[in-house]
C-alpha positions in Angstrom: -8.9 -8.9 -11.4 -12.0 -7.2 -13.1 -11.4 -4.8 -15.8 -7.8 -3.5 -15.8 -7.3 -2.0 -19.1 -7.3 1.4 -17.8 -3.6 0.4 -16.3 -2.5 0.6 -20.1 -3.0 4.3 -20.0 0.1 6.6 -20.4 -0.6 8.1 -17.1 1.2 5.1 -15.3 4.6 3.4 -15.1 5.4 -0.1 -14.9 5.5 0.5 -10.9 2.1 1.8 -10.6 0.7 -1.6 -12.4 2.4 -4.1 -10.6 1.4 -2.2 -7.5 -2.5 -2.3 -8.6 -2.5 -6.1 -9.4 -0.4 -7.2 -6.3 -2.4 -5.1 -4.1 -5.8 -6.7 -5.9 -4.2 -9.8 -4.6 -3.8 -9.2 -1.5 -7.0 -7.8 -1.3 -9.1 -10.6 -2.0 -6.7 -13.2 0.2 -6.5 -11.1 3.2 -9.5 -8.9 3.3 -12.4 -11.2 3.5 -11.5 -12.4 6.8 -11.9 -9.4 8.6 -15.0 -9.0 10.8 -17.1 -5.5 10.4 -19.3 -6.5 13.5 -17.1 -4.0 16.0 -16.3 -1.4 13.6 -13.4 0.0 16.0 -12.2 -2.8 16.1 -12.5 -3.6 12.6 -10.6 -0.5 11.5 -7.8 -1.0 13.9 -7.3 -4.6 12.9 -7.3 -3.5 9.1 -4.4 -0.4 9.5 -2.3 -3.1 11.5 -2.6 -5.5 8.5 -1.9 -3.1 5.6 0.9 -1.6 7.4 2.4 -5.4 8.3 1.8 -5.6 4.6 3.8 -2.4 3.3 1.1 -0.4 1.6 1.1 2.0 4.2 4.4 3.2 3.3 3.0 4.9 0.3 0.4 7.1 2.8 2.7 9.0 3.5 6.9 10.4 3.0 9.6 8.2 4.3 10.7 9.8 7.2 14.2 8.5 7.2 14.3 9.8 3.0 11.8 12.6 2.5 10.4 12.5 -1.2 6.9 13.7 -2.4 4.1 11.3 -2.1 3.1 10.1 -5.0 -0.3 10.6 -5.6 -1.2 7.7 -8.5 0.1 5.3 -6.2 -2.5 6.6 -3.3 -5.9 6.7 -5.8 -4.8 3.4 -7.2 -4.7 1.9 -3.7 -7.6 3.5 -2.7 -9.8 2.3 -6.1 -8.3 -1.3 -5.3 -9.5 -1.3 -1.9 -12.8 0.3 -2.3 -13.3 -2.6 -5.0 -13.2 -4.9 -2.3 -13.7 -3.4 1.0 -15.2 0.0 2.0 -13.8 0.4 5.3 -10.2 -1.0 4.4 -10.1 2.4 2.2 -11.0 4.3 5.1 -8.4 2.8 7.5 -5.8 3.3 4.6 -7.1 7.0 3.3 -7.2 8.3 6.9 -3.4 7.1 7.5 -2.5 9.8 4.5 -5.3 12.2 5.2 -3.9 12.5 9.2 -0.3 12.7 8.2 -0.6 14.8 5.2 0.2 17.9 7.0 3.2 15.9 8.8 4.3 14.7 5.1 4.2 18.2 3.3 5.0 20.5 6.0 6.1 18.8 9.0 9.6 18.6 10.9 11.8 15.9 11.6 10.3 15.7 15.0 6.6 15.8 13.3 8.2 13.0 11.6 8.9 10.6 14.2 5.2 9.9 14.4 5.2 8.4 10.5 7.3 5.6 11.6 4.5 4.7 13.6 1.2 5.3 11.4 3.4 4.5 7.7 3.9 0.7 10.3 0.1 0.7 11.3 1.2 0.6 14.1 -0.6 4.1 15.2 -4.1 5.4 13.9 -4.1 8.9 12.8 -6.8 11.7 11.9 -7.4 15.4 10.4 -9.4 17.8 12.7 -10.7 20.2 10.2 -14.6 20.6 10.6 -16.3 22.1 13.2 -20.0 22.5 13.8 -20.3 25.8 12.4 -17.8 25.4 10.0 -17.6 22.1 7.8 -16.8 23.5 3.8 -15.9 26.9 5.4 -12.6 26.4 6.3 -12.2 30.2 7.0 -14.7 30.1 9.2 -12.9 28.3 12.0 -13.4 29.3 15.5 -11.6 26.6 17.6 -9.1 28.7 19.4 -5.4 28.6 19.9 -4.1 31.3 22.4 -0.6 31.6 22.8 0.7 30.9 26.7 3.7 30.9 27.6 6.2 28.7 25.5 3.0 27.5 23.6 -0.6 27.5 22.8 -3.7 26.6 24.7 -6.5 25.2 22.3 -10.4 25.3 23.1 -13.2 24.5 20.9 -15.0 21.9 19.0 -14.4 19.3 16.2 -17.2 17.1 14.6 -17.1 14.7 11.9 -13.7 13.4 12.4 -12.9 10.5 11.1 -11.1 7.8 13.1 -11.9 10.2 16.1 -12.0 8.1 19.3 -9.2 5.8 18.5 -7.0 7.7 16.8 -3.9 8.1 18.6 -2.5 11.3 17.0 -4.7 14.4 15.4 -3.8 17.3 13.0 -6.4 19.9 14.0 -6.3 23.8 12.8 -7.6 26.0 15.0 -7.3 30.1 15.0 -4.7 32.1 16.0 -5.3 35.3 14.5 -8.7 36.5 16.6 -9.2 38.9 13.5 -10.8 36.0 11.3 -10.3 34.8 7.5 -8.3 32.4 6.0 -4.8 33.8 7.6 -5.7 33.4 10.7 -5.6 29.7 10.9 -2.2 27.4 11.7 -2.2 23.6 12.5 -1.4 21.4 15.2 0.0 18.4 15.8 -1.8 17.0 19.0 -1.0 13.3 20.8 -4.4 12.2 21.6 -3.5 11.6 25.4 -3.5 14.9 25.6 -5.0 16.6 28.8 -8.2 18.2 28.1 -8.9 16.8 24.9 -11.5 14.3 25.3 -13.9 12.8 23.3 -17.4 14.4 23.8 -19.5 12.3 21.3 -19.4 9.3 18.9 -21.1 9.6 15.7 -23.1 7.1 13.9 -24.0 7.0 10.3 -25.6 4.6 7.6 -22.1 3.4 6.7 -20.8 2.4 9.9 -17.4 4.4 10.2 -15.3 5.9 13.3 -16.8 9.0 13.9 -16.6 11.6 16.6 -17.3 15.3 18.2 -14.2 16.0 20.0 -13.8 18.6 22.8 -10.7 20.5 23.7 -10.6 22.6 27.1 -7.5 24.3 27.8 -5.3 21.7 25.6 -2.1 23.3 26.0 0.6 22.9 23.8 4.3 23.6 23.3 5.3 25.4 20.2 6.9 22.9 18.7 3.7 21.4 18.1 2.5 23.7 15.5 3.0 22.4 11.7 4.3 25.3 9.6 3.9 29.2 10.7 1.7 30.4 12.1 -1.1 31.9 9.8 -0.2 29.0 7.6 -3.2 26.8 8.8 -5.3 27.6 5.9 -2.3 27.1 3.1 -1.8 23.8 4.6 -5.4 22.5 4.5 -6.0 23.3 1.3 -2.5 21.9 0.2 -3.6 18.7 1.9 -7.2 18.8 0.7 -5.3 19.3 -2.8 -3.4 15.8 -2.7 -6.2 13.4 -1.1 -9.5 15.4 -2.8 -8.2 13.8 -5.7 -8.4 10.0 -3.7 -11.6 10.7 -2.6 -12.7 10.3 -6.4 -10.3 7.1 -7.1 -12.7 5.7 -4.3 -15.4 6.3 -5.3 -14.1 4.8 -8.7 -13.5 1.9 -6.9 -17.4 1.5 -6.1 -18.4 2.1 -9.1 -16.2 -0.4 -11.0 -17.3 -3.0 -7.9 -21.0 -1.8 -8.6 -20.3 -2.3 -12.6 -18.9 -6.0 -11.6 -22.2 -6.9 -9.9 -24.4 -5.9 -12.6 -22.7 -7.6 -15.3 -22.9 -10.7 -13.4 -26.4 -9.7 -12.7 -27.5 -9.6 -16.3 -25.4 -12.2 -17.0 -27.1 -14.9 -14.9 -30.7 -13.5 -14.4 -33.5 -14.8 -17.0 -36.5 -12.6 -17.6 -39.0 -13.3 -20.2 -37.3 -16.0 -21.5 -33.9 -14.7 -21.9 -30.7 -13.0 -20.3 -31.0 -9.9 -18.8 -28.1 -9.3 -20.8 -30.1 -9.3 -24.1 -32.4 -6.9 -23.4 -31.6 -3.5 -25.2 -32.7 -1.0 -22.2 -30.4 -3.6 -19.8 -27.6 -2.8 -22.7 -28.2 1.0 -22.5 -27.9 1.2 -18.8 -24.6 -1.1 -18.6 -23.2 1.3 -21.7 -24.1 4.5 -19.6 -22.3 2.8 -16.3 -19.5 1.9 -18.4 -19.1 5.4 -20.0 -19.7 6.6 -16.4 -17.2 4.6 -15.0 -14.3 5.0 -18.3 -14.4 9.3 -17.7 -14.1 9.2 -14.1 -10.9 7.1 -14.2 -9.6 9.1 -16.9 -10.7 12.6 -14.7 -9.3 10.8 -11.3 -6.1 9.8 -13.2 -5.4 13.2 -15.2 -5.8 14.7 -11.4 -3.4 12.6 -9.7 -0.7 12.4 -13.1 -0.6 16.4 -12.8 0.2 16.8 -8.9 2.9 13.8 -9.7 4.4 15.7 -12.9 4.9 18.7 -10.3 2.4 20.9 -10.6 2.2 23.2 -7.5 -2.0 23.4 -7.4 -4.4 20.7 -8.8 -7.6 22.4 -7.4 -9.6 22.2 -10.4 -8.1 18.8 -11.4 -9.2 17.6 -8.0 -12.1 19.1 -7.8 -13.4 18.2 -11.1 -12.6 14.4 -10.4 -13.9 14.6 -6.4 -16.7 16.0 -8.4 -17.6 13.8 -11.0 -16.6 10.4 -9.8 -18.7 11.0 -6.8 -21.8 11.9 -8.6 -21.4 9.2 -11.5 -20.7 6.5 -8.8 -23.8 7.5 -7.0 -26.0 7.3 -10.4 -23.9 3.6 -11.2 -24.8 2.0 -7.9 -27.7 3.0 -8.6 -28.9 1.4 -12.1 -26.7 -1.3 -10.5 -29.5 -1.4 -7.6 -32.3 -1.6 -10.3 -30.8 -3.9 -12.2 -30.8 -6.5 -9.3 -34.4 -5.3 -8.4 -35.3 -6.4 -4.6 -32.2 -8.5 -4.2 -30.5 -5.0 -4.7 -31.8 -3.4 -1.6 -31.4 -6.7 0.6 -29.1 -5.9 3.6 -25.6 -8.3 2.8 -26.2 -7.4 -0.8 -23.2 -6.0 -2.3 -25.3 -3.3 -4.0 -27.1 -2.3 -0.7 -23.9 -2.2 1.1 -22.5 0.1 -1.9 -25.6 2.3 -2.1 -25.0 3.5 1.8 -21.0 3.3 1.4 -21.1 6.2 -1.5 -23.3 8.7 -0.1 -20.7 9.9 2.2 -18.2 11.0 -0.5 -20.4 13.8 -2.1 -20.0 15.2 1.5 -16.7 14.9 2.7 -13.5 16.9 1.6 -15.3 19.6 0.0 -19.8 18.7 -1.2 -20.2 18.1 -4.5 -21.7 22.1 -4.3 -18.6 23.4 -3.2 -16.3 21.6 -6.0 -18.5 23.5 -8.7 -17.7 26.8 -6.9 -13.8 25.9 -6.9 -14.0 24.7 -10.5 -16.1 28.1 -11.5 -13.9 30.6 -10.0 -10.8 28.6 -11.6 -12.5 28.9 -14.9 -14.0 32.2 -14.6 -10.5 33.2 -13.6 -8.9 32.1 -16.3 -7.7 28.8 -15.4 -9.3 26.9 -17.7 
């Protein structure tokens, strides 16, 4: 296991460090068998093998003994797995992700479906974005009219991770025609559904399952809705609150990876006579990546040690780490790049791979732009 000194820190318990090294075991028996050529497929294989596995359980509450997730344990499997495998920490973040209404807010029935996704046995996803609205969350227009017993849904979804195989969405869409936050509650939806269909898949640098999702006269019963209604908003943002804060611990996990590669770069690689490793502006970038590298964990890790203590909010904790980690992991893989010169851009090269795998996550869950306004309003406020 690369460095793992950070384990030693008094934000984790003996559980939390035997969890990090078995799972850094299993990693690199299991996950290098796997074949990325289908990507679907890919995915689907890799949710079946961590929930055969167990480390799905901690994605989401125990339905038969409801607890609170525990939030250390999610960022340290997803830095362990983005160490080793970029989309094995997408098939394990967008288990949590999809059930983190379910887990926070959802009811026994809601429930049933995390015996199922907690086994890997089902593939969940969150429906938050639409085309108009992606950081905006208040600005949601997908519909949901009340008939009857229930709702019928109509609108749009883009960007939805895992969409086209999921088999189970959470998707908010408005029930309050009046517009703003507190008109917004959320929906549990099978993805058989009638009229929800798939209406485009989505391809990007870093070959994940995306879609555009339709849905025409979806009707629901009432029992589908998670929460209130009006509560859509609360719940998103509680949500966003708990797995922002992954988000960073994965893109921790490319740095460190990034890190690895360089040493061994510098290590190994002669120029002008000597190891890279001996050269003083080679020492001053691998100091900056390390630094880099050292306060995100300690940012990522003060984030998710808050929510677990019980704090009710960890916006600006989240944010802060979703911010930082993101951007420094972007500026490590990187000098990591240079520091392998053309090798580093070579398609197979662990650096290349990294360099398109990290783009994504100064996007998702809130840009890198938006983070700065939630963490300037907290600190304007008075939060700081």
């Amino acid at each position: 296991m690369p460095d793992s000194s950070f384990l030693s820190w008094p934000f984790f318990e003996d559980r939390h460090r035997t969890l990090a090294r078995d799972l850094d075991d299993w990693s690199r028996d299991r996950l290098g068998s796997v074949d990325h050529a289908d990507t679907d497929a890919a995915c689907i294989s890799l949710v079946a093998m961590l929930g055969e596995a167990g480390w799905l359980a901690h994605s989401a509450i125990d339905p038969d003994d409801p607890g609170t997730l525990d939030v250390r344990s999610l960022c340290l499997i997803r830095e362990t797995l983005a160490r080793h495998d970029g989309l094995a920490d997408f098939a394990f973040a967008m288990q949590g992700l999809g059930m983190g209404a379910v887990s926070l807010f959802g009811t026994p029935e809601h429930r049933e479906w995390l015996h199922q996704t907690r086994a890997g046995r089902k593939l969940s996803a969150f429906a938050l974005s639409e085309p108009r609205s992606g950081s905006d969350v208040a600005n949601i227009e997908m519909s949901a009219v009340p008939d009857g017993n229930g709702y019928r849904l109509n609108g749009e979804k883009t960007w939805i991770s895992n969409g086209g195989i999921a088999d189970v969405y959470t998707v908010f869409a408005r029930t309050d025609a009046a517009g703003g936050s507190k008109g917004l509650s959320a929906f549990l939806v099978p993805a058989d559904t009638p009229g929800l269909t798939v209406a485009e898949r989505l391809d990007v640098m870093a070959p994940h399952p995306l879609a555009r999702l339709s849905f025409e006269d979806v009707k629901l019963d009432a029992p589908a809705m998670i929460g209130l209604p009006g509560e859509g908003f609360k719940i998103a943002m509680s949500v966003l609150d708990v797995f922002r804060s992954t988000v960073a611990a994965a893109a921790l996990g490319f740095a460190r990876r990034a890190l690895d590669a360089a040493l061994d770069r510098v290590r190994t690689r002669e120029l002008f006579g000597a190891p890279m490793s001996e050269l003083q502006m080679v020492q001053g970038h691998i100091a900056d990546m390390a630094v880099d590298v050292d306060a995100a964990a300690l940012l990522v890790y003060r984030a998710a040690w808050t929510k677990d203590m019980g704090a009710p909010r960890v916006s600006r904790e989240a944010a802060m780490a979703k911010l930082f980690s993101t951007d420094q992991a972007q500026r490590v893989i990187d000098k990591a790049v240079q520091l392998h010169g053309g090798d580093g851009v070579r398609v197979g090269c662990i650096t290349e791979t990294l360099y398109r795998e990290i783009r994504a996550l100064r996007i998702y869950e809130g840009a890198s732009d938006v983070q700065k306004i939630v963490i300037a309003r907290s600190v304007i406020g008075g939060g700081a």
